[in-house]
C-alpha positions in Angstrom: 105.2 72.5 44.5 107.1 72.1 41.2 104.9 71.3 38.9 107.2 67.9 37.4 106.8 66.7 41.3 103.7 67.2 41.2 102.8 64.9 38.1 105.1 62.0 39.3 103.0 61.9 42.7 99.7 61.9 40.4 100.5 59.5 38.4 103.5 57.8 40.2 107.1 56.7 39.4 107.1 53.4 37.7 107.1 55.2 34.2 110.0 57.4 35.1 114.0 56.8 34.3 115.9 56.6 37.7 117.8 59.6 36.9 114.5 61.6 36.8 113.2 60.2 39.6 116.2 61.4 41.5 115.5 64.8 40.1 112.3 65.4 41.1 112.4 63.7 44.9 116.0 66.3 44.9 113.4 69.2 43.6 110.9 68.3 46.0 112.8 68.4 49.0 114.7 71.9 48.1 111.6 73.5 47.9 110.3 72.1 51.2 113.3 73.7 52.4 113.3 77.0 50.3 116.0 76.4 48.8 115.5 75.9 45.4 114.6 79.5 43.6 111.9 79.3 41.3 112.9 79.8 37.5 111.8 83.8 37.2 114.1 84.0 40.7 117.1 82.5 38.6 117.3 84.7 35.7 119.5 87.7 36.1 117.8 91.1 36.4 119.7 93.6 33.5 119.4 96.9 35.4 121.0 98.9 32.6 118.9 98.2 30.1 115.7 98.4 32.1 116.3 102.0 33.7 118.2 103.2 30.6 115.6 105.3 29.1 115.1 107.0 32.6 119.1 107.5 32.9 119.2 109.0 29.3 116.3 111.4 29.7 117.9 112.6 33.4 121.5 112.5 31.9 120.3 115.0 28.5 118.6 117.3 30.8 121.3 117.3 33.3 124.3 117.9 30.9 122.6 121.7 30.2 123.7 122.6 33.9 125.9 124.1 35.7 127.8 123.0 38.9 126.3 125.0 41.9 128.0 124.4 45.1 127.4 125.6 49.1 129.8 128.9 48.1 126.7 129.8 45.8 124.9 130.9 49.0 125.8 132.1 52.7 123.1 132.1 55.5 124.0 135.4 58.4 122.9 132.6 61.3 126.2 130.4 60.1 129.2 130.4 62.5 130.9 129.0 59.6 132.8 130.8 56.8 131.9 130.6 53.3 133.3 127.0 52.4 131.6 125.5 55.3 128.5 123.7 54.8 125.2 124.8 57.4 121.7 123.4 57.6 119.1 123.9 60.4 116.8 121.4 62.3 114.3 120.5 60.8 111.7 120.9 63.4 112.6 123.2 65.2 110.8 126.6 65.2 110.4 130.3 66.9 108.9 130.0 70.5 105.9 131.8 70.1 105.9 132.8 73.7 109.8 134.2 72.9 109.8 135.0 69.4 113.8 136.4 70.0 114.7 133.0 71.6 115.7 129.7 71.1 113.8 127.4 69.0 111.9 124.7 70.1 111.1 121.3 68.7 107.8 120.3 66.8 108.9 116.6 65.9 107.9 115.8 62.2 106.9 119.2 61.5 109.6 120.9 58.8 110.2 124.8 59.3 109.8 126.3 55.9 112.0 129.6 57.6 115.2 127.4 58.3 118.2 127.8 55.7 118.0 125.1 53.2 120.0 126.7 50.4 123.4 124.2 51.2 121.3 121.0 51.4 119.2 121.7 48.0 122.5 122.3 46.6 124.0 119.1 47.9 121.2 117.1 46.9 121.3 118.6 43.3 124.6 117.6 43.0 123.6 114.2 44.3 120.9 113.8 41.8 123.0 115.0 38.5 126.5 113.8 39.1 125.3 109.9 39.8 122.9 110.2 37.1 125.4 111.5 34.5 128.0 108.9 35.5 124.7 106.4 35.5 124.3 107.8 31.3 128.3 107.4 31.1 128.4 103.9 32.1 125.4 102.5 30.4 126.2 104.7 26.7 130.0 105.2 27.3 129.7 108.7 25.8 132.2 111.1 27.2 129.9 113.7 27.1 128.2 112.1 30.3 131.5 111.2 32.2 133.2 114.7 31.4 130.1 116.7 32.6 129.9 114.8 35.9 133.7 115.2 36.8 132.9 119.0 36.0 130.3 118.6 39.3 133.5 116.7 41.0 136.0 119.0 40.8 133.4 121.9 42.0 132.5 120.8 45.0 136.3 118.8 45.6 139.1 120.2 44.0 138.2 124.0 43.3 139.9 126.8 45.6 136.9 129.1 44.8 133.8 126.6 45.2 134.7 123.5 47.1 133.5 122.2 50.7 135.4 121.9 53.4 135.3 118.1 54.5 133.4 118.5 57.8 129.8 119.2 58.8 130.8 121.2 61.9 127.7 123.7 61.3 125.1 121.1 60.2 121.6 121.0 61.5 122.7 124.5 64.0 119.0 125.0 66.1 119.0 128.6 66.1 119.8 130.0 69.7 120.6 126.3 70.8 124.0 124.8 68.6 126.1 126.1 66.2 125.6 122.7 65.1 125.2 119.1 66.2 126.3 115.5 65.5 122.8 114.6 64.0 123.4 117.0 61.3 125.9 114.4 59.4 123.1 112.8 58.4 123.1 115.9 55.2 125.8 114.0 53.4 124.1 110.7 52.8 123.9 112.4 49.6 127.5 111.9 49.2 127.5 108.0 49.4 126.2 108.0 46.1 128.5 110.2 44.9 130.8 108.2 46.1 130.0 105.4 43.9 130.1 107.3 40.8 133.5 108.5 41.8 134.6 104.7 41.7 132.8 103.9 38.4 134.2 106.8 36.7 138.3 106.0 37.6 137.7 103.9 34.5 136.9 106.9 32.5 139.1 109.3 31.0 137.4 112.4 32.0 139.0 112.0 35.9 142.6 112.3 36.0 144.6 110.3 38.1 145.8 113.3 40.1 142.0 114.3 40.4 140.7 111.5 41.4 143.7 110.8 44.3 142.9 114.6 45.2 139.1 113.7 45.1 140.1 110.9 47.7 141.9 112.6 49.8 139.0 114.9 50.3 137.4 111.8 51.7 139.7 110.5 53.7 139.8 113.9 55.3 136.3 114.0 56.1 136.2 110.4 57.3 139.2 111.5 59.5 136.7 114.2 60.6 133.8 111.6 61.1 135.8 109.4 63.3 137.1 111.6 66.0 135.1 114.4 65.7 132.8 115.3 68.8 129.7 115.7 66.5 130.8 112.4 64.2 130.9 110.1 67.4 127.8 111.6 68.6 126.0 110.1 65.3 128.0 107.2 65.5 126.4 106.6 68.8 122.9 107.5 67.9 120.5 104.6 68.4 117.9 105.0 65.5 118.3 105.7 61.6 121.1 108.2 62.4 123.7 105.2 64.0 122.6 103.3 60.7 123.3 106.6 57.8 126.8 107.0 59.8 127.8 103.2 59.1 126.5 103.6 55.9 128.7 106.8 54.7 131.9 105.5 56.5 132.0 102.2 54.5 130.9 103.7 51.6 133.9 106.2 51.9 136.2 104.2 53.5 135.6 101.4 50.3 136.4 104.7 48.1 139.6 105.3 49.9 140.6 101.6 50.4 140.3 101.9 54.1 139.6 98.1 55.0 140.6 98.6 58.8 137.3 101.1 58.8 135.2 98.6 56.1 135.4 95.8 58.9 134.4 98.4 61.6 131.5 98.9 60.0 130.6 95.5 59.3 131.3 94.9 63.0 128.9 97.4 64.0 126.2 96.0 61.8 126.7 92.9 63.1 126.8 94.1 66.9 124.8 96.9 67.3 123.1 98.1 64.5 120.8 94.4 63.8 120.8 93.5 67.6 119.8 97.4 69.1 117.6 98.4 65.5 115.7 95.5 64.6 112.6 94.0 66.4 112.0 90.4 66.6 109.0 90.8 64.2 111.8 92.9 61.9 110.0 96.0 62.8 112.4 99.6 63.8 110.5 100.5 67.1 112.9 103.5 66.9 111.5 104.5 63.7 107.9 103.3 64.7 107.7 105.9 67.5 108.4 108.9 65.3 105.0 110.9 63.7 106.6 109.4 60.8 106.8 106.1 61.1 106.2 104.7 57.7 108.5 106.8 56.0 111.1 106.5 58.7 110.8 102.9 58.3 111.7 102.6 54.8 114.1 105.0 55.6 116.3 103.2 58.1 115.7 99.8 55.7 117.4 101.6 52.8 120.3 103.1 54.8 120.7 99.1 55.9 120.4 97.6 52.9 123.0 100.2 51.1 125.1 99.1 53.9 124.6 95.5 53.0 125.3 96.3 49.7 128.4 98.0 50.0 129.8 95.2 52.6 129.2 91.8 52.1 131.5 90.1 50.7 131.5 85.8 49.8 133.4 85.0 52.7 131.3 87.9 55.1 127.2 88.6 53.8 125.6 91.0 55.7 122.5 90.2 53.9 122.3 86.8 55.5 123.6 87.3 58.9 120.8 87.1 61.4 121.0 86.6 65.2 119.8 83.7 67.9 116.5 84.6 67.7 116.5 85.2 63.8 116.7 88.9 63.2 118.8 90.5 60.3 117.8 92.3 57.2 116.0 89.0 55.9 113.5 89.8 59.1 113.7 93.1 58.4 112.4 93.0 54.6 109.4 90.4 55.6 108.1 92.9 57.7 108.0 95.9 55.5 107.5 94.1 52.2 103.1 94.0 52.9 103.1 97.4 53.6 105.5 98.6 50.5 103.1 96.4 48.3 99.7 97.9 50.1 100.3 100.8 52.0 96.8 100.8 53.1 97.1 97.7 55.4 100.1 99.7 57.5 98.6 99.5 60.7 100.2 103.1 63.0 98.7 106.6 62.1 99.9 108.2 58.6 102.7 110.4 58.9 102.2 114.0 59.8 103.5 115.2 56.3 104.3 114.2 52.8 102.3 110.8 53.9 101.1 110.4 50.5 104.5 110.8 48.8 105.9 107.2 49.4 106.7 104.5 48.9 109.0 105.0 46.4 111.4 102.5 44.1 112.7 101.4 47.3 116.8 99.9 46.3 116.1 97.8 49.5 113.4 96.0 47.5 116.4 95.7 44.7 119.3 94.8 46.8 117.5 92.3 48.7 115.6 90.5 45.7 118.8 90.1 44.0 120.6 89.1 47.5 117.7 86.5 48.0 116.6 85.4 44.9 113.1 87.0 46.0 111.5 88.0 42.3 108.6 89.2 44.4 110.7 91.7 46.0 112.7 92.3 42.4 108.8 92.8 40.5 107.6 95.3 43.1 110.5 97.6 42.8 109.9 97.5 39.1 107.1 98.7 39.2 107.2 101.7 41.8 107.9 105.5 41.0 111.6 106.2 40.4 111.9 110.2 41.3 110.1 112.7 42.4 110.0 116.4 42.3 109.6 117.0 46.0 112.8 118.1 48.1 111.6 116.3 50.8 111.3 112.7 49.1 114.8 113.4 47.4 116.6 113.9 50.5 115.2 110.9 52.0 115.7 109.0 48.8 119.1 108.7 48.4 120.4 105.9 46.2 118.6 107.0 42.8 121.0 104.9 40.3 120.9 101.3 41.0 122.8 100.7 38.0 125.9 102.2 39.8 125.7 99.5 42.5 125.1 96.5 40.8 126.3 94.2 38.0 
């Protein structure tokens, strides 16, 4: 109870001006209702200035390196040509009865023999260009902003070293695909990218013709992830992989200005992602089944609170909408909140690998303290490790620079 309210009922009214007394019964019942945020709730969070040291020291280090894109390296098991981008499944691995074979699937368990050369170089890209445009924003040194259109125009605009807008050879499972829809969960690391694209058209390092070219690579691939066989197959998945495709088509389609595919997305939230995702105790039972549950959980709640994040709008917020029976992200966030704060109380098994490696500074825990007024939510991000140094934390970490996507 506010502690004002409290004193009046101790030691009653009749001392009080009417106008206070008004106050304080108008206090009282807001916070019955949970209404009224308390006063650490109200005060604005400056993300710039608390994760600019971090930014800077990233930014220095990163303006000392070179652009490396997927032409850098070219696996023999690709049926794609050099500008195409190729991953393997994960967990997949050589049938020890048929070593000459197909693979077959050991869920949770990552092959260290697959090709990951095109993926690390995707996810160093997403790592220095955001965090270089992160510096740019927060310093407004050109150095920053100049460096990080350098990584744009590699992997976008360059005849010699650019991608081809498609993951057509994605997560191939040697003997099995070429590749599948589930591998267009690679570029995740693009949504970020993304954003720094949009905070750097104020700059003067991108040119307009650049960044219209740098669009139109996106708009191509979101063509791609539309119609494609493998892109409705994602689109379609039931789990985290449904969620990471709504999330990198608004994300794009915001990029490009492509509001016919913006409120597609927020449809699909609405309709299938929150009602066929989310549990009535906010739980992912989806992610729950996995040998990975924890970390597939906070995986899935980041991918849905970046699309919360790049969606709502006054008029349409994703990050209150809940169904009948009270499920949304609100749900969604209670339930993983105590076991984000004390990881020992999470009651399923530990995940069969890199258990020990999360949480990390969850940008659900950001997003949604901000959306809520939660300072509980905004206090335990603050405090939680920002990076790490494992490949396999970074490509499940994917939205690094908060500062890019909010005030």
């Amino acid at each position: 109870m506010n502690k004002a309210v409290e004193i009046a009922f101790v030691y009653g009214f009749r001392h009080l001006k009417r106008r206070m007394i008004i106050r304080l019964v108008t206090i009282f019942v807001l916070t019955l209702v949970g209404h009224f945020p308390a006063p650490a709730e109200q005060s604005a969070l400056d993300v710039a200035e608390f994760d600019r040291a971090r930014i800077l020291k990233a930014a220095n280090r990163y303006l000392t390196e070179e652009p490396i894109t997927i032409t850098a390296s070219r696996s023999s098991r690709s049926a794609g040509g050099l500008h195409d981008f190729f991953s393997e499944g994960d967990y997949w691995w050589p049938d020890p009865q048929n070593l000459e074979g197909p693979y077959i699937q050991r869920d949770g368990m990552t092959n260290p023999g697959n090709f990951t050369d095109h993926r690390r170089y995707l996810m160093r890209f997403s790592v220095q260009a955001p965090a270089l445009t992160a510096a740019w924003k927060v310093t407004r040194d050109s150095r920053y902003a100049k460096h990080a259109v350098r990584h744009l125009r590699a992997w976008f605009l360059d005849s010699a070293t650019r991608m081809n807008p498609n993951l057509q050879y994605a997560q191939a499972i040697h003997g099995r695909f070429t590749g599948r829809g589930t591998g267009i969960i690679d570029t995740i690391h693009l949504v970020e990218v993304a954003r720094a694209v949009e905070v750097l058209e104020s700059s003067e390092a991108l040119t307009q013709a650049e960044n219209k070219a740098i669009k139109q690579w996106f708009s191509d691939y979101l063509d791609w992830l539309t119609t494609s066989k493998n892109g409705i197959e994602e689109r379609d998945a039931k789990n985290n992989h449904g969620t990471c495709w709504v999330m990198q088509v608004a994300e794009f389609a915001k990029l490009t200005g492509n509001q016919e595919l913006m409120a597609y997305c927020r449809d699909r939230f609405k309709t299938l992602l929150v009602p066929n995702q989310i549990a009535t105790d906010g739980s992912f039972p989806q992610e729950l089944r996995r040998t990975k549950p924890y970390s597939y959980s906070l995986f899935n709640l980041e991918a849905l609170a970046a699309v919360c994040q790049i969606l709502s709008t006054p008029a349409d917020n994703l990050w209150t909408f809940q169904l009948a029976d009270g499920r949304g992200m609100r749900k969604a966030m209670e339930f993983m909140f105590p076991y984000i704060l004390n990881k020992k109380k999470w009651p399923l098994k530990p995940d069969v690998m890199y258990d020990e490696e999360w949480p990390m500074r969850q940008s659900s825990l950001l997003f949604a303290g901000l959306a809520f007024g939660n300072s509980e939510y905004v206090s335990l991000w603050k405090g939680l490790k920002a990076d790490s140094q494992v490949d396999e934390v970074i490509r499940n970490f994917f939205v690094r620079q908060p500062v890019l996507w909010v005030s």
